[in-house]
C-alpha positions in Angstrom: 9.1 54.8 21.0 8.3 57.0 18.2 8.8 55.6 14.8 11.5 55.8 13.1 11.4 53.2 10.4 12.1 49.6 9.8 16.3 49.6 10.7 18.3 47.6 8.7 19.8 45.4 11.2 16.3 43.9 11.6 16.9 43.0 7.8 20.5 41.4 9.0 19.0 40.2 11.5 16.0 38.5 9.6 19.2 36.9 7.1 21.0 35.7 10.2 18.1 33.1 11.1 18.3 31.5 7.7 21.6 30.1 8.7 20.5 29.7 12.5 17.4 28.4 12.8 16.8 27.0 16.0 15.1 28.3 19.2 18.6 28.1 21.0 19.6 30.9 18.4 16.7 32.9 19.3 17.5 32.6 22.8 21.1 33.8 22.7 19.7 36.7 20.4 16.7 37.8 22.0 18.1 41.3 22.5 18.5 41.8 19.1 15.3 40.7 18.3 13.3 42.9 20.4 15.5 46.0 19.8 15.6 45.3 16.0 12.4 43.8 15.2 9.5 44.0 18.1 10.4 47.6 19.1 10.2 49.2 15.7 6.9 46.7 14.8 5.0 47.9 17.7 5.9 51.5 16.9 4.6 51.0 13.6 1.7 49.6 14.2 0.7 52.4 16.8 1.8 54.8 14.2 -0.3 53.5 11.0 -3.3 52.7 13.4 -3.5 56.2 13.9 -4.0 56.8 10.1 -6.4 53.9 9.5 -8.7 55.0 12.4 -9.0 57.6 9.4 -10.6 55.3 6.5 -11.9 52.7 9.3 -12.7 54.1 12.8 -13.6 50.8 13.8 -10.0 49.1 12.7 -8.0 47.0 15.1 -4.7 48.0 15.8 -3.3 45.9 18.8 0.9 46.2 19.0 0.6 42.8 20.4 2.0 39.2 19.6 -1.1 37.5 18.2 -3.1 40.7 17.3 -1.5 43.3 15.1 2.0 41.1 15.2 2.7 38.0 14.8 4.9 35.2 16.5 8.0 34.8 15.5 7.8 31.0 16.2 6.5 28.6 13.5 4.2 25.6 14.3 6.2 23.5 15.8 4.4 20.3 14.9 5.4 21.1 11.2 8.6 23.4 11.2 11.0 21.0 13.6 14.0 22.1 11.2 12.7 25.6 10.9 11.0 26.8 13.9 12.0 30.6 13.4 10.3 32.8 10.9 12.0 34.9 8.7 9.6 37.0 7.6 7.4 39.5 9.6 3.9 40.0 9.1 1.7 43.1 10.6 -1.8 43.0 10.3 -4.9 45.6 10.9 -8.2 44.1 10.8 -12.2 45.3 10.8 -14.8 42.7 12.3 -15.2 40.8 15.7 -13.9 37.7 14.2 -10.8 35.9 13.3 -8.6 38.5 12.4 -6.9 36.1 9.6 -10.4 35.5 8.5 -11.7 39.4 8.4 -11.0 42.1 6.3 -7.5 43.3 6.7 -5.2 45.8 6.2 -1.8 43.9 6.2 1.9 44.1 5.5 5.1 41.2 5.8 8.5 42.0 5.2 11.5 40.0 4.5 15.0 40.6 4.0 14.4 41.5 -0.2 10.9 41.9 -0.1 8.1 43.5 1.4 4.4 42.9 1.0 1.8 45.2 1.3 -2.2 43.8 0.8 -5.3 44.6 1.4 -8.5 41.6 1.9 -8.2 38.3 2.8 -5.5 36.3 1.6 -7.0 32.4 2.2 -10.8 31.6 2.9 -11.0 29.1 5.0 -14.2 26.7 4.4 -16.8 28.5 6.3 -16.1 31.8 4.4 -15.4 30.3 0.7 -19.4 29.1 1.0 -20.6 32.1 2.5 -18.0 34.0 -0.6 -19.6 31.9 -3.2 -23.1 32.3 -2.2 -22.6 36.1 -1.8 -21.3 36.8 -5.2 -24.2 34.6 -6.6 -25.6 38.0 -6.2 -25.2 40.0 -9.9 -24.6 43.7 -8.4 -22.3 42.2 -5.8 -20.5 40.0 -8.5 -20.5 42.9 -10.9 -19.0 45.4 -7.9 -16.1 43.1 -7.5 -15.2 42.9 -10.5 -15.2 46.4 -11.0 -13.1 47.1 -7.7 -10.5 44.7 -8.4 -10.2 46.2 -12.4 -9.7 49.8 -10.6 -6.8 48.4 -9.1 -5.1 46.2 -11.7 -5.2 49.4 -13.9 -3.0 51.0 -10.9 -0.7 49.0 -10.9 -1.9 46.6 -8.3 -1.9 42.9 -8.5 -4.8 40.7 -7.3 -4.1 36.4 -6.7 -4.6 33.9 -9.2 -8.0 32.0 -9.1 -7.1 28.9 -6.8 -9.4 26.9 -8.2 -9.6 25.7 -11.7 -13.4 24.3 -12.1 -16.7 26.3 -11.6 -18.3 25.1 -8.4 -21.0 22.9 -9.3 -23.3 25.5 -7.1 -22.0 28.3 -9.3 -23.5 29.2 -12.8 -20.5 29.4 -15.4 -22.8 31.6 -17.8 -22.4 34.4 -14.5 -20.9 37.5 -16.0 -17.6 37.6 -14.2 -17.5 33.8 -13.3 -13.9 33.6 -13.0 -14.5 34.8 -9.3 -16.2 31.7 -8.4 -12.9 30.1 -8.6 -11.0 32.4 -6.1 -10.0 30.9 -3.0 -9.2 34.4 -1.4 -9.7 38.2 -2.1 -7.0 40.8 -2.0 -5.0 42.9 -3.9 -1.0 43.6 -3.0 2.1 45.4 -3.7 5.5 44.4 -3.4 8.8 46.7 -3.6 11.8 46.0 -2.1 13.1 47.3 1.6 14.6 50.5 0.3 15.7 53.9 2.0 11.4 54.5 2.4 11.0 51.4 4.1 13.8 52.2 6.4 12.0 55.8 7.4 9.1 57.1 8.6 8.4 58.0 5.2 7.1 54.4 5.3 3.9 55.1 6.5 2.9 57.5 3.7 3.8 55.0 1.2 2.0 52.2 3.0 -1.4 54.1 4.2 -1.5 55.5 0.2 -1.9 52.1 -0.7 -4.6 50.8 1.8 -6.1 53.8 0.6 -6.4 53.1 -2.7 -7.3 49.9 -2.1 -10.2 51.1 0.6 -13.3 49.9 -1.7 -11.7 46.7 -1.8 -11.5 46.3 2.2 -15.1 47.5 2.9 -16.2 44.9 0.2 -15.1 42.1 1.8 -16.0 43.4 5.4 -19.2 43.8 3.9 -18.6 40.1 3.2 -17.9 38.8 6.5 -20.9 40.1 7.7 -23.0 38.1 5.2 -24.3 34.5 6.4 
């Protein structure tokens, strides 16, 4: 399937689960699902792997559930009212690890909003130590900073800090000590699902982005490998 664009009845469809969230729904529905949502998600992902093999040869761009796609369950253990998801998330990541813990290339959608980032959006513990001992390092500290600046004065948006103490391994006199206090590293757009997002023209928009935000993906890769 060649793609096309994101179709709005995956949108509709996305709304209908609000109101029917249960696995019984799903069931009745799965046509819809996999004509409306998987079909045009694997397509995509084919599609924009093509263009990231560009910036990142080594890129992995798997039109699978739990590679490049996500389920479309929930945990169960935590979402017994909700089990459904109503917002679809497509990643692209660089590494042999995790992909949720490597440095990503990633996009969600929702039925007013979609999300396009770059980074990693939550270090778990292993990688917040290995984060805060990396940037301990001025140039790399310094480099950061200057990469995530670049963005913010394109228009981009980068998180909050998560934290809202120095670490007591940290040095608060550090030039640029605010990024000991980040919990994650990426930078994001959002706009909403308009006539680009429902057309091919998607992928333009999309792989303009990742490529401005390239510096930023190869820092963290350069990250993960650290430790």
């Amino acid at each position: 399937m060649a793609f096309q664009g994101f179709p709005k009845e995956g949108l509709e469809f996305l709304s209908q689960i609000i109101a029917n969230n249960s696995k019984e729904w799903l069931d009745a529905h799965r046509e819809e699902y996999e004509r409306f949502i998987l079909a045009p998600n694997k397509a995509y992902v084919e599609e924009m792997g093509e263009h990231l093999q560009i910036l990142v040869p080594t890129i992995h761009s798997e039109p699978k559930t739990n590679r490049s796609l996500f389920r479309i369950y929930r945990d169960a253990r935590f979402h017994l009212n909700d089990p459904i998801k109503t917002r679809i998330g497509i990643i692209f990541w660089q590494g042999s690890g995790h992909r949720m813990q490597s440095s990503s290339f990633y996009m969600h959608y929702e039925p007013h909003e979609v999300f396009v980032a770059t980074g990693i959006r939550n270090f778990k513990p292993p990688l917040l130590k290995n984060y805060r001992e990396y940037i301990q390092n001025d140039e790399q500290r310094l480099a950061l900073h200057a990469i995530l600046e670049a963005l913010k004065a394109k228009g981009y948006h980068i998180p909050e800090p998560k934290y809202k103490r120095i670490p007591h391994n940290c040095n608060a006199d550090d030039t640029h000590s605010y990024l000991y206090k980040m919990g994650a590293i990426y930078a994001y757009a959002t706009f909403p699902p308009d006539e680009t997002f429902h057309s091919e023209a998607i992928i333009d928009r999309n792989f303009k982005i990742y490529e401005d935000m390239l510096p930023l993906q190869q820092w963290v890769y350069e990250l993960t490998l650290y430790g």
